[in-house]
N, C-alpha and C positions, 0 to 999 in steps of 0.2 A: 706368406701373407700374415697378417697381425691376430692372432686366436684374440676372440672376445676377452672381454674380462675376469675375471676371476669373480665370482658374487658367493660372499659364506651367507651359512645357513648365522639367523639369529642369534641362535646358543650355541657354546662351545660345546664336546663331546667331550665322554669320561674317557681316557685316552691311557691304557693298560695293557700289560698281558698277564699274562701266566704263571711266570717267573715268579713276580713280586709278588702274586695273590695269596692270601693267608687263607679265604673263603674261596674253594672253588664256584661258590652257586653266585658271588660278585660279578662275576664274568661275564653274567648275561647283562650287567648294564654297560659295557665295553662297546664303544662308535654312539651310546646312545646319548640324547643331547643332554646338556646339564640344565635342568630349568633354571631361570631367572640369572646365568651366567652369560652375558652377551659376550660374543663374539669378538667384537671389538665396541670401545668405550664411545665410537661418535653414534651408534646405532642407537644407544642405552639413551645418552643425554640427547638425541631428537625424539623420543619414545613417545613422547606424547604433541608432536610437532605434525602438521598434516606431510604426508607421503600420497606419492602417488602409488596405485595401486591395480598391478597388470598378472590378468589367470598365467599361471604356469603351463603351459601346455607342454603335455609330457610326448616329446619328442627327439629330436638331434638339429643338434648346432649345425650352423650351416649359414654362409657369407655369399653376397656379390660383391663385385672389388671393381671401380671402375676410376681410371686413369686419363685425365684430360687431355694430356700433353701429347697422348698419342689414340684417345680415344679404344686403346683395350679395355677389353671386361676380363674379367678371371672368377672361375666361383673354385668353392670350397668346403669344406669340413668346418669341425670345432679346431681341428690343428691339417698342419700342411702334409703329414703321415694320416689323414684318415681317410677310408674306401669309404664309396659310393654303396650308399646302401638304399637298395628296393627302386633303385631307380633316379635316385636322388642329384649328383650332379648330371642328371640328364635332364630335369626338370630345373634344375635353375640356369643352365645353360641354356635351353628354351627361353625363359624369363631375363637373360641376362639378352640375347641377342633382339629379344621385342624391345627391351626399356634402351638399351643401348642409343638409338638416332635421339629416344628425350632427354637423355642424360648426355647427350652431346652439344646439345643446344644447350640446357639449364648451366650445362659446364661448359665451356667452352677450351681451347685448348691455353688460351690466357692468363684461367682462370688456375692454369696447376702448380703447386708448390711443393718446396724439393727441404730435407732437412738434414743433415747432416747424419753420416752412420756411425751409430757408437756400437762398439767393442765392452761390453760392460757400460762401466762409466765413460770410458776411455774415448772421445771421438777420435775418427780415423784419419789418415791423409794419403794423398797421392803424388806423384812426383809430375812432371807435364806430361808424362808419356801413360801417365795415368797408372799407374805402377802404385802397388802400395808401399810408403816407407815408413819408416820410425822418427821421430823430430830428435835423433843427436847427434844432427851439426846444422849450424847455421843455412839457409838459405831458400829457393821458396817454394812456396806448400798447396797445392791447393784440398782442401775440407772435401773430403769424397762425400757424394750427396744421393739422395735415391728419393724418387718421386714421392708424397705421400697421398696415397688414392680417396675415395668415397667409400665406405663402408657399409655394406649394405647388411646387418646382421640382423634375422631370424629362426623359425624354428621349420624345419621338415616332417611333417608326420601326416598319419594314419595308414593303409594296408600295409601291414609286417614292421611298421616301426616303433618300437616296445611291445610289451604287452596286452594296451589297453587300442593300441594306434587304431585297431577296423572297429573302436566303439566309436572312434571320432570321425570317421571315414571308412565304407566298408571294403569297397572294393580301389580304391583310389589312393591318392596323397597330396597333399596340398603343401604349401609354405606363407607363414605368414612372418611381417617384421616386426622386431621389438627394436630395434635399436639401427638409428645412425647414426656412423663416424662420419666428419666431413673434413677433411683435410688437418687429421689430427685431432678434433674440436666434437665432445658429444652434444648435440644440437638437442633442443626442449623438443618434447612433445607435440608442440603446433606445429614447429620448423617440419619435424618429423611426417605429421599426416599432412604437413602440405605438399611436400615432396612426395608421398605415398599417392597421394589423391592423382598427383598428375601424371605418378608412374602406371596406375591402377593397378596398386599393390595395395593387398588385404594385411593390416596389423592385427595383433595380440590383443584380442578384449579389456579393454577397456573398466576396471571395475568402479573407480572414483579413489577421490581425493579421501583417504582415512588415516588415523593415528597408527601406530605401530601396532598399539591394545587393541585395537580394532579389527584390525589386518591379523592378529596371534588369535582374536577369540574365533573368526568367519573363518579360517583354516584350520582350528581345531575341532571345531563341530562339523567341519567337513562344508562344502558346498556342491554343487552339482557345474559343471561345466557352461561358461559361459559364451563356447562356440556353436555359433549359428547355424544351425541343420545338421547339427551332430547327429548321428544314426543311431545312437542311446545316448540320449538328452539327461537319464538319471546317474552316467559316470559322475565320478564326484574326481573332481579338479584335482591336479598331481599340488597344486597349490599356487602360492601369490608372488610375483617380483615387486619390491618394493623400493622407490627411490622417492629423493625429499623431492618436493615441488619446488626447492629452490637449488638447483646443480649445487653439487655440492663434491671436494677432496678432502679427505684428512691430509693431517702432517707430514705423511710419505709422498702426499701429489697422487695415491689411488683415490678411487672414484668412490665415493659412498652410496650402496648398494646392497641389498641383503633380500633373501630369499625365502620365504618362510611353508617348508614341506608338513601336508598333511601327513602322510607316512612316519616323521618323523617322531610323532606326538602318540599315534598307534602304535609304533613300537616302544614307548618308552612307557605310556600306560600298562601295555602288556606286561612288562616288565615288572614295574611297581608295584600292581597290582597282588606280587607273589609276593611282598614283605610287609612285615607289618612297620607302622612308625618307628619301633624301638630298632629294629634289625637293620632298617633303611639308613637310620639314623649313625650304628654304625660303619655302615657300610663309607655313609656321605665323611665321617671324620677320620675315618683311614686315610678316604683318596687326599682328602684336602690336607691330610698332615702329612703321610707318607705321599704319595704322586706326585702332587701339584710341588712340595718343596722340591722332590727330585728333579722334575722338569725344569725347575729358576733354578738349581745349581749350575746345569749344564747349559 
């Protein structure tokens, strides 16, 4: 099945080891994020554009997968190699065979679409026996094709999932959605609870429509958890998922999407905190003369 998307953190990380370090006491800012260095350049230029803006709930990836044309469900992991943990594909499994008969209706088997299997770039072909071949010699071909299903992606957590899971839930675990695929297609946010509503599926809190600034000041100062009947109400939020209010891909055809960890900003204050400006200051014009040139040679 299709692992979610890939979503980077805001700021790029100072990206080193050992080898090249001139200051061993450098070291400690190594994985940490580089302020004011975006990630990638379409985050920076919506920066001050509205996003929308959903609690991170600190949990495990986890899919329902549901197929029209033959009316299967499948659940899952963050990837097709992950265990079930604390119980987890037994609870969406549960959830997958409830919603199943309304997802059979809202989808009907008419409704399924099939796309072609690429190899790489590369699409594939079949011969009539259904055989896979190679296109070098003339004659005819048919496009090997594999259903594309509904995508039901959210988060599994509380009792034993992370650290924080029985602050969210003490004795139990829940799942809620942040995200549907629907035959290829990420669908808005309405599309989303309105298919939620009818599955009577719980989504990911909701924070509002706010700027990126906005969204980087409320997850640095920390907030407190915006899930409903949390069992400690004063956890403070793993952090924010943040996408534009207007669907949006860069140049590559990925989806634009960024992440913004409280954690992130605690360790990197920690950090800071040990140099003073002048010592920071060399530290920041090593990386970026000696590093960052190393990494664009290769």
């Amino acid at each position: 099945m299709e692992t979610y998307t890939k979503i980077n953190t805001l700021y790029k990380r100072y990206a080193f080891d050992g080898n090249n370090c001139p200051n061993p006491k450098w070291l400690m800012f190594k994985n940490k994020i580089i302020l004011g260095e975006f990630s990638n350049k379409e985050a920076e230029y919506l920066f001050n554009c509205p996003w929308e803006a959903y609690s991170k709930i600190d949990g495990t990836n986890s899919k329902i997968a549901f197929f029209p044309s033959t009316g299967e469900v499948k659940v899952g992991g963050k990837s097709d190699n992950a265990n079930s943990q604390h119980g987890q594909f037994e609870m969406l499994q549960e959830i997958a065979d409830r919603i199943k008969p309304q997802l059979c209706a809202m989808f009907p088997k008419e409704t399924a679409r099939f796309a072609p299997v690429k190899n790489g770039n590369k699409i594939e072909f079949v011969n009539e026996d259904g055989v896979p071949v190679e296109l070098t010699e003339a004659g005819m071909y048919n496009v090997y094709t594999r259903e594309v299903p509904i995508y039901i992606y959210g988060e599994y957590f509380g009792c034993g999932i992370q650290k924080c899971g029985g602050r969210y839930i003490k004795n139990a675990n829940d799942f809620v959605v942040f995200d549907i695929k629907q035959q290829g297609w990420w669908i808005t946010k309405e599309l989303r609870d309105n298919i939620c509503e009818q599955l009577a599926l719980k989504t990911v809190p909701f924070i509002g429509i706010m700027t990126l600034a906005e969204i980087e000041n409320m997850v640095r100062a920390g907030f407190t958890t915006k899930f409903d009947g949390a069992e400690d109400p004063t956890l403070i939020e793993e952090g924010i998922v943040a996408r534009p209010t207007m669907p949006l891909l860069d140049s590559r055809g990925n989806r634009i999407i960024v992440k913004v960890k409280y954690c992130d900003y605690i360790e990197y204050d920690n950090v800071r905190k040990q140099f003073t400006d002048e010592e920071f200051a060399e530290f920041d014009t090593w990386y970026r003369t000696e590093v960052e040139n190393l990494y664009k040679e290769k």
